[in-house]
Biopython code that builds the backbone (N, CA, C, O; Angstrom):
import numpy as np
from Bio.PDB.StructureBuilder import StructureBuilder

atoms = [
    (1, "UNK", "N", (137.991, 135.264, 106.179)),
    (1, "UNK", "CA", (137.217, 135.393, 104.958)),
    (1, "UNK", "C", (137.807, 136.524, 104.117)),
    (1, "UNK", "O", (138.209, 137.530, 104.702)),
    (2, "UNK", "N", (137.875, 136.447, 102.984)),
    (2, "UNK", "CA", (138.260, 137.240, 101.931)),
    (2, "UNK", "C", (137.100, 137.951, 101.086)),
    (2, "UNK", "O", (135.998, 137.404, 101.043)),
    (3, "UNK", "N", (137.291, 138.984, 100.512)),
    (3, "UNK", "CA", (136.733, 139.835, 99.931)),
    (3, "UNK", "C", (136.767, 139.228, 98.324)),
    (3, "UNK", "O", (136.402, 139.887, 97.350)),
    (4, "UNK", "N", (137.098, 138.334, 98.289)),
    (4, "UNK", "CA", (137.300, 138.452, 96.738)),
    (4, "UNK", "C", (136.267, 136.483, 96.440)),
    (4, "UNK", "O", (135.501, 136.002, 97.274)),
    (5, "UNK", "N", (136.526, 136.012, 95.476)),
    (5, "UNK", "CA", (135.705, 135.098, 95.221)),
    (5, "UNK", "C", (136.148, 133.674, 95.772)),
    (5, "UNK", "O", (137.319, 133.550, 96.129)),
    (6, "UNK", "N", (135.225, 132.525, 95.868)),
    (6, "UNK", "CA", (135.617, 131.624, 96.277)),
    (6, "UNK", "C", (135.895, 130.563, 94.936)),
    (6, "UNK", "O", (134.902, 130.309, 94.254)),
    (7, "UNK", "N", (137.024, 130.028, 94.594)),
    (7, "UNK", "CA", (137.153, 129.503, 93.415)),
    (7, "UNK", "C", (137.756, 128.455, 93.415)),
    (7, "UNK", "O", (138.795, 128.235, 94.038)),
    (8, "UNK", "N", (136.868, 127.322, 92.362)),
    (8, "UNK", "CA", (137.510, 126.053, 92.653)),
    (8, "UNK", "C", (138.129, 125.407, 91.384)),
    (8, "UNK", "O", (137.976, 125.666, 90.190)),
    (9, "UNK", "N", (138.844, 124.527, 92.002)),
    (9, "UNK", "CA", (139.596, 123.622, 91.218)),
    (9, "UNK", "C", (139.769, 122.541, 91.057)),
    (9, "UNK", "O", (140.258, 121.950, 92.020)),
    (10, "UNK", "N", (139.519, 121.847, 89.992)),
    (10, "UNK", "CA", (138.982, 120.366, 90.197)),
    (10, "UNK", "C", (140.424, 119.648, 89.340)),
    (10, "UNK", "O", (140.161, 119.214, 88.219)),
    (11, "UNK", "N", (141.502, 119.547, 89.683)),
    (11, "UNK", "CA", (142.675, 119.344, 88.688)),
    (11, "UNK", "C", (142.795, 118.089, 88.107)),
    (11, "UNK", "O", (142.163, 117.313, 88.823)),
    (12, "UNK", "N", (143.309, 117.476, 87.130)),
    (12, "UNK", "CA", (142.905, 116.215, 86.884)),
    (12, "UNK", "C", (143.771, 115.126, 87.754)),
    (12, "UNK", "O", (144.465, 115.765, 88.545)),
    (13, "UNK", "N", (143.936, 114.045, 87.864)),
    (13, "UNK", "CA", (144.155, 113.046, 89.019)),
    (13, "UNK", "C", (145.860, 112.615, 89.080)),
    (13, "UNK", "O", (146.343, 111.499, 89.273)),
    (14, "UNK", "N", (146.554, 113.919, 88.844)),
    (14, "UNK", "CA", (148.075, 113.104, 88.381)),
    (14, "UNK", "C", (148.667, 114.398, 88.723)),
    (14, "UNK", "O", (148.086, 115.472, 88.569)),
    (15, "UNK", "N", (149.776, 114.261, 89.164)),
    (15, "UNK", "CA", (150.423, 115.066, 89.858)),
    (15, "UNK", "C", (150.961, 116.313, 88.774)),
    (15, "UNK", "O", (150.695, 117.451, 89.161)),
    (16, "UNK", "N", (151.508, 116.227, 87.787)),
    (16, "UNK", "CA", (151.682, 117.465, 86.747)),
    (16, "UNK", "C", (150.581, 118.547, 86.723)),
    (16, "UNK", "O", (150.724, 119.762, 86.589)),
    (17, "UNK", "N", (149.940, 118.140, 86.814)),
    (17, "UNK", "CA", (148.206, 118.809, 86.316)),
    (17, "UNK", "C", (147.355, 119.712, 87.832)),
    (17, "UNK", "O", (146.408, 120.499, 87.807)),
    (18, "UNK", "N", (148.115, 119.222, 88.959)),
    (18, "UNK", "CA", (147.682, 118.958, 90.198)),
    (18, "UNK", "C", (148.741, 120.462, 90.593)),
    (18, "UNK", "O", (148.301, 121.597, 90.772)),
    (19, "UNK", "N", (149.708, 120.181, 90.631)),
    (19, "UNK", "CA", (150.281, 121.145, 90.758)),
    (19, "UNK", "C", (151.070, 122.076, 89.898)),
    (19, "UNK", "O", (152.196, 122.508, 90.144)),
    (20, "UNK", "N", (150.399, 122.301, 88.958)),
    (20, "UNK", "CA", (150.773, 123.110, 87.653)),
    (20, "UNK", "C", (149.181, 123.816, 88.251)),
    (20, "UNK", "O", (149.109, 124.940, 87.756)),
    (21, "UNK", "N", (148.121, 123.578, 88.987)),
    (21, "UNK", "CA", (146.972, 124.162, 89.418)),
    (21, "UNK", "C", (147.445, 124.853, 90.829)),
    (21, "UNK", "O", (147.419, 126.083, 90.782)),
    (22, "UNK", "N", (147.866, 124.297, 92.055)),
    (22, "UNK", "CA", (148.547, 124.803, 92.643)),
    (22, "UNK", "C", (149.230, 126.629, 92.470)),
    (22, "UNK", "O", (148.909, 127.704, 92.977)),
    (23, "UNK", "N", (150.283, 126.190, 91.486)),
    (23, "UNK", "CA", (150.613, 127.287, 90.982)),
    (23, "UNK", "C", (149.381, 128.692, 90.900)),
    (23, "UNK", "O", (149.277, 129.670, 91.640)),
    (24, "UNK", "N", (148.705, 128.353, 89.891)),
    (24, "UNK", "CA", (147.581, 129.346, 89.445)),
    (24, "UNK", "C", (146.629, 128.988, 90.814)),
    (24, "UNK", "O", (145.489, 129.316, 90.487)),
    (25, "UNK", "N", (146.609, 128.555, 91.951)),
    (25, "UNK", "CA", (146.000, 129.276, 92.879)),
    (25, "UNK", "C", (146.450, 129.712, 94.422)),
    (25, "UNK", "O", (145.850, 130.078, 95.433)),
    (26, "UNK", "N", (148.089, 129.430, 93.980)),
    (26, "UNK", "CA", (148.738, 130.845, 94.766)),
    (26, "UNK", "C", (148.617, 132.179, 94.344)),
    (26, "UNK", "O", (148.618, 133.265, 94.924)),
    (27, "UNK", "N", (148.514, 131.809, 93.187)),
    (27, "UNK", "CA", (148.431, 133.501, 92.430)),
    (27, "UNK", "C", (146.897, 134.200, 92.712)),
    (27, "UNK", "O", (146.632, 135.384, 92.923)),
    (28, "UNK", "N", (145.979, 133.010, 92.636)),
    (28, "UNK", "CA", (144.674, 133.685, 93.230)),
    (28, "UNK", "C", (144.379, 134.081, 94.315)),
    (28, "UNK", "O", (143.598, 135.016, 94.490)),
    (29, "UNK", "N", (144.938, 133.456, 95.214)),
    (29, "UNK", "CA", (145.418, 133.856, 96.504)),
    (29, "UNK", "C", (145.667, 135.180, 96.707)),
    (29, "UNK", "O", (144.965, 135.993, 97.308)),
    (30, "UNK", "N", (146.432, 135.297, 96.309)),
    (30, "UNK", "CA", (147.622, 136.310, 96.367)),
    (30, "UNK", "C", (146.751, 137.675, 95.738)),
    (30, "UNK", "O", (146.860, 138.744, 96.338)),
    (31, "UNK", "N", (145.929, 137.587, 94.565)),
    (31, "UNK", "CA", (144.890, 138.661, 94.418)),
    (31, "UNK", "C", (143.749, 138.665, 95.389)),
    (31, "UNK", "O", (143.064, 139.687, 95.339)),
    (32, "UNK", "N", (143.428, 137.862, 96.160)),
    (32, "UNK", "CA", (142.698, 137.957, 97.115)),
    (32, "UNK", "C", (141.303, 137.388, 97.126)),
    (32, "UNK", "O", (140.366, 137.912, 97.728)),
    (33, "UNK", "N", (141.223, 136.160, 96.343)),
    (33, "UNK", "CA", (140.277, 135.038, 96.478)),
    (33, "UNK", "C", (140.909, 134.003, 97.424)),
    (33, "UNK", "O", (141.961, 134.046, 98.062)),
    (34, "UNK", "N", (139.779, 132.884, 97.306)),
    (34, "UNK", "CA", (139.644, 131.996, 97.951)),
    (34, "UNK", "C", (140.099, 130.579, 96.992)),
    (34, "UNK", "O", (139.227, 130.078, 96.282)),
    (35, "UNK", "N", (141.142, 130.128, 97.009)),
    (35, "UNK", "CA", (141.054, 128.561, 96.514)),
    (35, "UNK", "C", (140.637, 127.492, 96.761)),
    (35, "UNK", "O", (141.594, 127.023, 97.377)),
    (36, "UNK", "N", (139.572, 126.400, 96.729)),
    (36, "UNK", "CA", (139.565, 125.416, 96.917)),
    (36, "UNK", "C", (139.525, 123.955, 95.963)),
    (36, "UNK", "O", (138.865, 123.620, 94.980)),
    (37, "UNK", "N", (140.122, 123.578, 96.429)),
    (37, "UNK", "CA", (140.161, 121.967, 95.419)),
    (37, "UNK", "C", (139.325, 120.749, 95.381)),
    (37, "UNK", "O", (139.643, 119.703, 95.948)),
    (38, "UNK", "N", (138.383, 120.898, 94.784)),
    (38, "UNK", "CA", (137.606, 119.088, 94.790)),
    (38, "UNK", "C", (138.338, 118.112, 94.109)),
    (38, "UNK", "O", (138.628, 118.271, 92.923)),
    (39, "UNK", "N", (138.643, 117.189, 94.694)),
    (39, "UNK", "CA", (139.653, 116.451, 94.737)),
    (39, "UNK", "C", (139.634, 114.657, 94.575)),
    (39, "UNK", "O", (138.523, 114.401, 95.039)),
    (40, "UNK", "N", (140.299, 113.227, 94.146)),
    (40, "UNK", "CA", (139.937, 112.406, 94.595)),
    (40, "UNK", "C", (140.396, 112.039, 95.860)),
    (40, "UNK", "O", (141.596, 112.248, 95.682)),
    (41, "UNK", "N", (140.337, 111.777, 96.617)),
    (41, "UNK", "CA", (141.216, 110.948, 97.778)),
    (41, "UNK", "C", (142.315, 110.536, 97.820)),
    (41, "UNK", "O", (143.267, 110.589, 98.598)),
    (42, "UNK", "N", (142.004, 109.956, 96.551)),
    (42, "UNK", "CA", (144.263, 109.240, 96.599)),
    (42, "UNK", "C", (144.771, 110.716, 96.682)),
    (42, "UNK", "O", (145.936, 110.640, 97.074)),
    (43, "UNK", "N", (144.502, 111.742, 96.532)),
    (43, "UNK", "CA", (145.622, 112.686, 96.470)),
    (43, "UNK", "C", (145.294, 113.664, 97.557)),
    (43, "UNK", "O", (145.544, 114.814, 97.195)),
    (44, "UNK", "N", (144.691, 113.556, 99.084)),
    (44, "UNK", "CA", (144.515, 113.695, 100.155)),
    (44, "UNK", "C", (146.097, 114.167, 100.793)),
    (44, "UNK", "O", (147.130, 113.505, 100.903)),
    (45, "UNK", "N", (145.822, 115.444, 101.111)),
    (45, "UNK", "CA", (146.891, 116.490, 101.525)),
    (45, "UNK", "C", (147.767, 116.866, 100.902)),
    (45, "UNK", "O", (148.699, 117.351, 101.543)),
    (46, "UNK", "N", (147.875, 116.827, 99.512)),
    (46, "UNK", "CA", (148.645, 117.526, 97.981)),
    (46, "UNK", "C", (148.630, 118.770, 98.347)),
    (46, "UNK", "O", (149.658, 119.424, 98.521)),
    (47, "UNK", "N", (147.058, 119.363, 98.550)),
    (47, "UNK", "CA", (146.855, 120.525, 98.288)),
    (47, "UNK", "C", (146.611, 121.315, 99.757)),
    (47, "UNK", "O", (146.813, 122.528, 99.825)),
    (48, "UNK", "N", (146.232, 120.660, 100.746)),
    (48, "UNK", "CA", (146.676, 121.023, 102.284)),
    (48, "UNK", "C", (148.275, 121.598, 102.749)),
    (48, "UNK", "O", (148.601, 122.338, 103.677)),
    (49, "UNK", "N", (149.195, 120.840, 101.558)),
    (49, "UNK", "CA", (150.427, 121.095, 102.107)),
    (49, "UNK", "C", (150.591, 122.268, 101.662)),
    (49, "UNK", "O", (151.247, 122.749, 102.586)),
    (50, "UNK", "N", (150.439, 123.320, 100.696)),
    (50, "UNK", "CA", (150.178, 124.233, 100.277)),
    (50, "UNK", "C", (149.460, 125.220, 100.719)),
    (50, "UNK", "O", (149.446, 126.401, 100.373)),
    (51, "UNK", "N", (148.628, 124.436, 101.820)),
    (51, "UNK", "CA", (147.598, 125.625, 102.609)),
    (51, "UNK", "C", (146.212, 125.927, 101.645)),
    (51, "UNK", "O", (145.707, 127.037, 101.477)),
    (52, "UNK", "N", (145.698, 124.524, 101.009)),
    (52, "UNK", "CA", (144.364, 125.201, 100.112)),
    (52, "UNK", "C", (142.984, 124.261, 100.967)),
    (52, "UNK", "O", (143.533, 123.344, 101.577)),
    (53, "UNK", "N", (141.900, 124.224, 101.123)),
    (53, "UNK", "CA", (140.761, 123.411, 101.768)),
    (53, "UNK", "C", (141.008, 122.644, 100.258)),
    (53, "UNK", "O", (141.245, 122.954, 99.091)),
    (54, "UNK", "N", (140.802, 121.515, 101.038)),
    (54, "UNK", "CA", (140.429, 120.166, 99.801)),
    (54, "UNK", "C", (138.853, 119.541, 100.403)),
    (54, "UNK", "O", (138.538, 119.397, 101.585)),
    (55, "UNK", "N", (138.186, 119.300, 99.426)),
    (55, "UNK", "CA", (137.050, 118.813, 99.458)),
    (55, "UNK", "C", (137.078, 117.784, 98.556)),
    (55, "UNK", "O", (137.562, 117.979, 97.441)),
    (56, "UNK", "N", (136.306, 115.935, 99.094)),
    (56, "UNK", "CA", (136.845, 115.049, 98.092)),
    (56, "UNK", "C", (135.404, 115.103, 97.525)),
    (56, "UNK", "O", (134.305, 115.620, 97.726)),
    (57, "UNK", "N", (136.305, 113.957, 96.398)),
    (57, "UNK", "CA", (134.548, 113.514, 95.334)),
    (57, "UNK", "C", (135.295, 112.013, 94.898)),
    (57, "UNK", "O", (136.470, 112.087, 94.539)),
    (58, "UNK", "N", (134.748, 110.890, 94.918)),
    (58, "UNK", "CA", (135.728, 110.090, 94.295)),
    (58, "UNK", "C", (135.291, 109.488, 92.784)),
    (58, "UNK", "O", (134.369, 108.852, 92.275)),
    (59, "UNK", "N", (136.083, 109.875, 92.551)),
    (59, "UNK", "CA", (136.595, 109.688, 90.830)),
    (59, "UNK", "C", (136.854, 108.575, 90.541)),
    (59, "UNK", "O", (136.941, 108.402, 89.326)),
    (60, "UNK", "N", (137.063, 107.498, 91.305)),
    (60, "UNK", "CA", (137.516, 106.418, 90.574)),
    (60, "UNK", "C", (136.231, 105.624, 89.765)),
    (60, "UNK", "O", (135.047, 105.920, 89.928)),
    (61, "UNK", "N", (136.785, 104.442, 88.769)),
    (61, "UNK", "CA", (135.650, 103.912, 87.625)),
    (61, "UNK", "C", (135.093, 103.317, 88.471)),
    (61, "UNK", "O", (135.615, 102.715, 89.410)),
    (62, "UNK", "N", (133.030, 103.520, 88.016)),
    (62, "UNK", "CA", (132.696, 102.057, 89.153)),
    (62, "UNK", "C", (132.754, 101.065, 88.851)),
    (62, "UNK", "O", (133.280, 100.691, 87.802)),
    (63, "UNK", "N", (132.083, 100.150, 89.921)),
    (63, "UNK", "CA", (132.656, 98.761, 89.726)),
    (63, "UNK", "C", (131.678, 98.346, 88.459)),
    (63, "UNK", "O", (130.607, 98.952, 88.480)),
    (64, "UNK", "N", (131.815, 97.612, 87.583)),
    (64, "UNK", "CA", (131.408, 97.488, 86.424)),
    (64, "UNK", "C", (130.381, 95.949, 86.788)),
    (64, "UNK", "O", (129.293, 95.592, 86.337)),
    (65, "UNK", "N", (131.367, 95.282, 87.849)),
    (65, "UNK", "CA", (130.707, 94.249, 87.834)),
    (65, "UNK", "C", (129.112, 93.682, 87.982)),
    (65, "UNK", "O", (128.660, 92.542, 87.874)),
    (66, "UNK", "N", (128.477, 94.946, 88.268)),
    (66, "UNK", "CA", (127.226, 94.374, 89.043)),
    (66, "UNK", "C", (126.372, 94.349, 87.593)),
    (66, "UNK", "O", (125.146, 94.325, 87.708)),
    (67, "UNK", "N", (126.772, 94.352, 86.636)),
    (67, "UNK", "CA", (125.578, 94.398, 85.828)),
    (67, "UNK", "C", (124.733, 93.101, 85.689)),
    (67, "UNK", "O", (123.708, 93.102, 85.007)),
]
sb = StructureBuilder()
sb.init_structure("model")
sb.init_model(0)
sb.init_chain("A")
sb.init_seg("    ")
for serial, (resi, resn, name, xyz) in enumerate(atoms, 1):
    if name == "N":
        sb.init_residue(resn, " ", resi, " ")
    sb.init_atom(name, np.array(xyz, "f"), 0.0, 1.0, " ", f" {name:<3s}", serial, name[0])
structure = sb.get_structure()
């Protein structure tokens, strides 16, 4: 556990954006928070490989059909 805050990141679903966030939370890291990522699924261990907790939510559109 760290002394400093727990802070999340919800990056948008495409890899530029994903790890252009990455970036800015090694650096938070590195001041001595906590990073974590809510995430969709398709992109399940992006941010593990990096060493951050991923927590999912899934994002994808719902199904439209049931109306």
């Amino acid at each position: 556990m760290t002394d400093g805050n727990t802070i999340a990141f919800f990056p948008e679903q495409a890899y530029g954006p994903a790890l252009n966030s990455v970036g800015i939370a090694q650096e938070c890291a590195d001041l001595g928070h906590e990073p974590v990522f809510i995430t969709d699924p398709s992109m399940e261990g992006l941010f593990e490989e990096y060493g951050f907790e991923e927590c999912y939510i899934d994002m994808s559109d719902p199904d439209m059909s049931a109306e």
